[in-house]
C-alpha distance (Angstrom), angle and dihedral (degrees) to the residues before:
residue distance angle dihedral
X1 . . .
X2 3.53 . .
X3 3.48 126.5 .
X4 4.23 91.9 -125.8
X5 4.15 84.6 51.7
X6 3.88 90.5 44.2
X7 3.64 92.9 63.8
X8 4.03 133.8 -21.5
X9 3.69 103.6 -138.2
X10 4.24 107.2 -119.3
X11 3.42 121.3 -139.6
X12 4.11 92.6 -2.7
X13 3.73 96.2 163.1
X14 3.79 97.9 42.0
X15 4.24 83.9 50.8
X16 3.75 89.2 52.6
X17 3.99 94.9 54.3
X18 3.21 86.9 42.6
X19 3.79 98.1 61.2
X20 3.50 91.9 39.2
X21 3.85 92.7 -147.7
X22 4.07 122.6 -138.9
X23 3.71 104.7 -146.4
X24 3.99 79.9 -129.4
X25 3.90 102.7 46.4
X26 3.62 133.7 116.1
X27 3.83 107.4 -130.9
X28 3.99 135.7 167.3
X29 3.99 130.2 -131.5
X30 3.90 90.5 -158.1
X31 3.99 94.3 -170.5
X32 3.92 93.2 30.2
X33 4.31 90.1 169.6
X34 3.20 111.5 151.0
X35 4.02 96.7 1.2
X36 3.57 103.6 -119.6
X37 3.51 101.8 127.6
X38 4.24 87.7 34.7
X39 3.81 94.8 60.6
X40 3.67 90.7 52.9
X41 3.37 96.4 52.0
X42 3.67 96.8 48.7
X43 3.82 87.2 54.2
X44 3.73 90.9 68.1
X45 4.09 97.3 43.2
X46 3.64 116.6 98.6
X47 3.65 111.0 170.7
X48 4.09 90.1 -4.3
X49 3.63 127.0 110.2
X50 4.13 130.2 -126.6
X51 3.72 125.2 -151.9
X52 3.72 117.6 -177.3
X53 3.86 119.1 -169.3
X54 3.65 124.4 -158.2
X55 3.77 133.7 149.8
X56 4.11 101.2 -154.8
X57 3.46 126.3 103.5
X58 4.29 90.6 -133.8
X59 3.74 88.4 44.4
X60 3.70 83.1 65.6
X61 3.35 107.5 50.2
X62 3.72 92.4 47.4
X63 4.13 81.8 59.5
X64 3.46 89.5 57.0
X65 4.15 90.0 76.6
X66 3.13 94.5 60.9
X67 3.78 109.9 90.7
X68 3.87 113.0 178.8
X69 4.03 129.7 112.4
X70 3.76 89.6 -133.9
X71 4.12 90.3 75.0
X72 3.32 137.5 62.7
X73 4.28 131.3 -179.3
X74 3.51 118.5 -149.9
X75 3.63 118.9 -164.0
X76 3.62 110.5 -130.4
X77 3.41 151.7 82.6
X78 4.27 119.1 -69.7
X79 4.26 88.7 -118.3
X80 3.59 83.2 71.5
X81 3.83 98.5 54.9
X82 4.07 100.1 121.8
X83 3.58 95.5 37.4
X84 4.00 93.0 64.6
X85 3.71 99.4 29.6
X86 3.72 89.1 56.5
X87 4.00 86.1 48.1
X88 4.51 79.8 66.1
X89 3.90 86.6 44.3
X90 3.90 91.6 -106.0
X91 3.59 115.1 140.6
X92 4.14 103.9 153.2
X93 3.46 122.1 32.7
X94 4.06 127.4 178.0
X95 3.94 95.7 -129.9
X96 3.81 146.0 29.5
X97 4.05 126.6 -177.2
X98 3.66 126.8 -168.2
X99 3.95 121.0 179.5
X100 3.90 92.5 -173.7
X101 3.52 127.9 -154.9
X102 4.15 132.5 40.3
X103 3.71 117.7 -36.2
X104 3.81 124.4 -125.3
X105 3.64 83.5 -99.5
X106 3.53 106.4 64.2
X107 3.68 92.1 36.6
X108 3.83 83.9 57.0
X109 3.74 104.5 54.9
X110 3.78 119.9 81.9
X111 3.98 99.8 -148.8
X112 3.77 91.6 63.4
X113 3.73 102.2 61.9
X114 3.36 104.8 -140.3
X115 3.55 99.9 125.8
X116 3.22 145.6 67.1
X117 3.73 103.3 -144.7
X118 4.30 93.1 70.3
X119 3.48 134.2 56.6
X120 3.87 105.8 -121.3
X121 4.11 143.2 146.6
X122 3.95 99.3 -74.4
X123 3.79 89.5 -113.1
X124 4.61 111.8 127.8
X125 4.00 90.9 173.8
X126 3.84 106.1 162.0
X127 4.05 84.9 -176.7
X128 4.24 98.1 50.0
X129 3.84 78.2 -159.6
X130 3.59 101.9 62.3
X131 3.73 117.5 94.4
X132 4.05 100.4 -140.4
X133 4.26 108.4 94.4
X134 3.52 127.1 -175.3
X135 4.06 81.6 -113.4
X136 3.83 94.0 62.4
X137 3.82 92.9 49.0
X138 3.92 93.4 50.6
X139 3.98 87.3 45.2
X140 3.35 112.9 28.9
X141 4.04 102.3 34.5
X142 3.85 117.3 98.6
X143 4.05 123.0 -114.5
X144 3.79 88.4 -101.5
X145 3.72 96.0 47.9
X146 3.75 96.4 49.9
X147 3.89 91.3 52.1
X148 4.38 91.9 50.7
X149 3.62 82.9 52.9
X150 3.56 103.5 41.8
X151 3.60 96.2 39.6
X152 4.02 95.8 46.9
X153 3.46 104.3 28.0
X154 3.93 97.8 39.5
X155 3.73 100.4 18.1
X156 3.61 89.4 -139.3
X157 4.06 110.0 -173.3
X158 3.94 79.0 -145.0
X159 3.68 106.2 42.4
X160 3.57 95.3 130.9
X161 3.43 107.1 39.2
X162 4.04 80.6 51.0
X163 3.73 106.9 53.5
X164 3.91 88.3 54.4
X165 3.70 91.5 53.6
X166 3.96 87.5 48.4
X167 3.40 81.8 62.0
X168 3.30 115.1 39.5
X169 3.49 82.8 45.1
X170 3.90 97.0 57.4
X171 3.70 100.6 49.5
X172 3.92 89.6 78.0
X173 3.42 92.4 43.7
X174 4.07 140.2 -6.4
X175 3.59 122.8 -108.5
X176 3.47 102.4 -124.2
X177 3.79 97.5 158.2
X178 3.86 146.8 58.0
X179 4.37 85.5 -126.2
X180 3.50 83.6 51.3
X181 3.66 102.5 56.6
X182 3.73 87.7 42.1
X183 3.32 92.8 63.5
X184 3.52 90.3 57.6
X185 3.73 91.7 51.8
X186 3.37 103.1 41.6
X187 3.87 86.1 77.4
X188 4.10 89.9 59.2
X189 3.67 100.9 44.9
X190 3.98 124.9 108.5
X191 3.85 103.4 -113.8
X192 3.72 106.1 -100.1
X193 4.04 88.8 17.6
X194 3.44 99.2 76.0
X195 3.77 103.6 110.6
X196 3.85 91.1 55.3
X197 4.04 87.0 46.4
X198 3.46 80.8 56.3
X199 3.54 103.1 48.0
X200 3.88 93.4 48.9
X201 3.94 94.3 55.0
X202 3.32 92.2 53.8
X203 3.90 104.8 38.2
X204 4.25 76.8 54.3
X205 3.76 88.6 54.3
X206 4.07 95.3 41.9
X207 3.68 91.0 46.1
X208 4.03 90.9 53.5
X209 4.48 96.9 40.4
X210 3.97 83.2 52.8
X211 4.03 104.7 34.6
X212 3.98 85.9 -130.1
X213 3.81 95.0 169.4
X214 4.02 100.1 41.6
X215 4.02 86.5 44.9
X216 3.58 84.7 47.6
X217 4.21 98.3 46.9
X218 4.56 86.9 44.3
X219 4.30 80.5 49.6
X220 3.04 92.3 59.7
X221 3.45 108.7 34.4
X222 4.28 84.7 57.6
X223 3.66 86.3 54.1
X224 3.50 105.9 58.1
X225 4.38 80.2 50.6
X226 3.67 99.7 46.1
X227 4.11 100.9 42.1
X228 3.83 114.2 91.4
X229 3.47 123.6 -129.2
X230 4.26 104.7 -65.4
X231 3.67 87.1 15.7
X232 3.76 116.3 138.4
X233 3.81 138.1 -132.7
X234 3.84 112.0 -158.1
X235 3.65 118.4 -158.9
X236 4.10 130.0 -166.1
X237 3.99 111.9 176.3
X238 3.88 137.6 164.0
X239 3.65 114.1 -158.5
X240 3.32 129.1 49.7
X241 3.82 94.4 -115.2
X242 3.14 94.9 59.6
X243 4.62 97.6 44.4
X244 4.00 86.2 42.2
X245 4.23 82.5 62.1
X246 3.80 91.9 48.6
X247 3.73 101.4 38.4
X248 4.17 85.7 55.6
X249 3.05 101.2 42.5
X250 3.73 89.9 48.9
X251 3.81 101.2 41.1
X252 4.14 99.9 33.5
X253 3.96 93.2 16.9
X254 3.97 75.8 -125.3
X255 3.53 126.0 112.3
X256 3.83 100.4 -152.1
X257 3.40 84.3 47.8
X258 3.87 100.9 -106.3
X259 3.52 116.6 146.3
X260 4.72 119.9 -139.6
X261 3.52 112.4 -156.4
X262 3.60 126.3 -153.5
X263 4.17 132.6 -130.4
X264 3.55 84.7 -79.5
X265 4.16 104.6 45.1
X266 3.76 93.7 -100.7
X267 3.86 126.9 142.3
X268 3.74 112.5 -109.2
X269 3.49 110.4 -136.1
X270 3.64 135.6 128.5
X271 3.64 98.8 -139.8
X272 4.16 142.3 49.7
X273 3.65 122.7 -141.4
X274 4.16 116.6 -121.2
X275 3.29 91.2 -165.6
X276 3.84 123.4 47.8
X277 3.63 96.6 -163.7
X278 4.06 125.2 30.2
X279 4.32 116.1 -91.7
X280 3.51 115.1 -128.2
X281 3.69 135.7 -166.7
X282 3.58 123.9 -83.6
X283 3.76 126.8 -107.1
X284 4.00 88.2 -107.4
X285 3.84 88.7 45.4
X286 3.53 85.2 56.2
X287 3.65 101.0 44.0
X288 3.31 83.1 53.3
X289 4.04 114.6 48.3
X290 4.13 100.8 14.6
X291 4.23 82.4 -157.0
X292 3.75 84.1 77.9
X293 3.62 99.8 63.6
X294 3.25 102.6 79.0
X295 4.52 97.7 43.6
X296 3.66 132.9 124.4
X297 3.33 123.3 -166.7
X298 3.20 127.9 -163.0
X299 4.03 133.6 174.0
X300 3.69 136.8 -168.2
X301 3.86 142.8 -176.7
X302 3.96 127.4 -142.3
X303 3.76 119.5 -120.1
């Protein structure tokens, strides 16, 4: 698959103002994917340096196109962003990009269950390594557990009412696949709603197999350390959950939101929003790539 099918970079131009690349820079594509935004960015370093970070296996052979000293992959997870950039003796860089969420790609293939549209194992690993499915969640997780989840991570009207029919339903027989947990849904679903009923069960259960939000929070956190001074952290996100974190974190440098004062009444936080309000895609955009409807970007400088 090509890298232009794997994933059609959103908002590419509005990420590259935002980073405000030096030709000579050292910058990180966080979610690299497909490489979209990556290739660009490359294009306009001189004497700069690239690392991309993702943790799935396609991600990596897509990386393996890209032929230029100046960039480097690294096969992991975003939470663990200073550990392996201090492993190639970088500990500041000018720029970091994240374009959160599941690419096209993923989305796309049947075997990996995360959507709605195929029948597949219930499975939604973004690490094929990790041992934590979709299918252990929905079988294995208690009553309680399956409501938290449901309830914060899908805001499901329903949530309760839901995770005991998960399990009522699963001790006759397991629900192994993404038909099979549809069935169960389909009884829950507004009439004419169902496909976004569907879509918040299972970004609830895709959010908790791949720790989304707490990779998201220690991503974050790392930033703010590793950027220098007038360095900037470029975010793209598509549920709320995940743009409440950034907007926080970027305007209280607090991800629940609460602001700490210093001696002198002053926010403490280590970065400055560019952007008072989140940039989304334009109508053409849109027209264009429907997985840009529903992004916020949002972009900030260190102090």
């Amino acid at each position: 698959m090509s890298n232009e099918n794997y994933h059609m970079p959103v908002m590419l131009d509005e990420c590259l103002e935002g980073l405000n690349i030096k030709s000579g820079g050292v910058y990180v594509d966080v979610t690299f994917g497909g490489g979209g935004h990556s290739k660009v960015i490359l294009e306009k370093l001189e004497r700069g340096k690239l690392f991309g970070f993702d943790q799935d296996i396609d991600a990596q052979s897509n990386a393996e196109i890209i032929n230029k000293s100046s960039f480097t992959l690294i096969a992991s997870n975003f939470r663990y962003l200073k550990r392996y950039l201090k492993m190639y003796q970088v500990t500041e860089v000018d720029g970091i990009l994240a374009d959160l969420g599941v690419s096209s790609h993923q989305i796309d293939d049947p075997q990996r269950g995360f959507s709605t549209r195929f029948d597949a194992e219930l499975d939604m690993r973004m690490d094929q390594s990790s041992k934590l499915t979709a299918k252990n969640v929905i079988n294995q997780y208690s009553e309680s557990d399956l409501h938290r989840l449901l309830g914060m991570y899908g805001e499901v009207r329903n949530a309760k009412t839901l995770a005991a029919a998960i399990v009522a339903a699963r001790t006759n027989n397991p629900i192994n696949t993404v038909n099979d947990l549809k069935a169960i849904l389909e009884r829950f679903a507004k009439r004419g709603k169902e496909f976004r009923y569907f879509a918040q069960v299972f970004q609830a259960i895709r959010i908790e197999v791949n720790e989304e939000l707490k990779a998201l929070e220690e991503m974050l956190e790392q930033s703010a350390d590793i950027l220098k001074p007038g360095g900037r952290l470029v975010v793209m996100s598509y549920h709320s959950l995940e743009d409440r974190l950034v907007k926080n974190f970027i305007n209280k440098g607090d991800f629940r939101g609460k602001e700490e004062k210093d001696f002198y009444g002053n926010v403490i936080k280590p970065l400055v929003a560019i952007n008072k309000k989140p940039i989304e895609a334009s109508e053409k955009e849109v027209k264009q790539n429907n997985r840009s409807r529903s992004a916020k970007l949002r972009i900030a400088e260190k102090k």
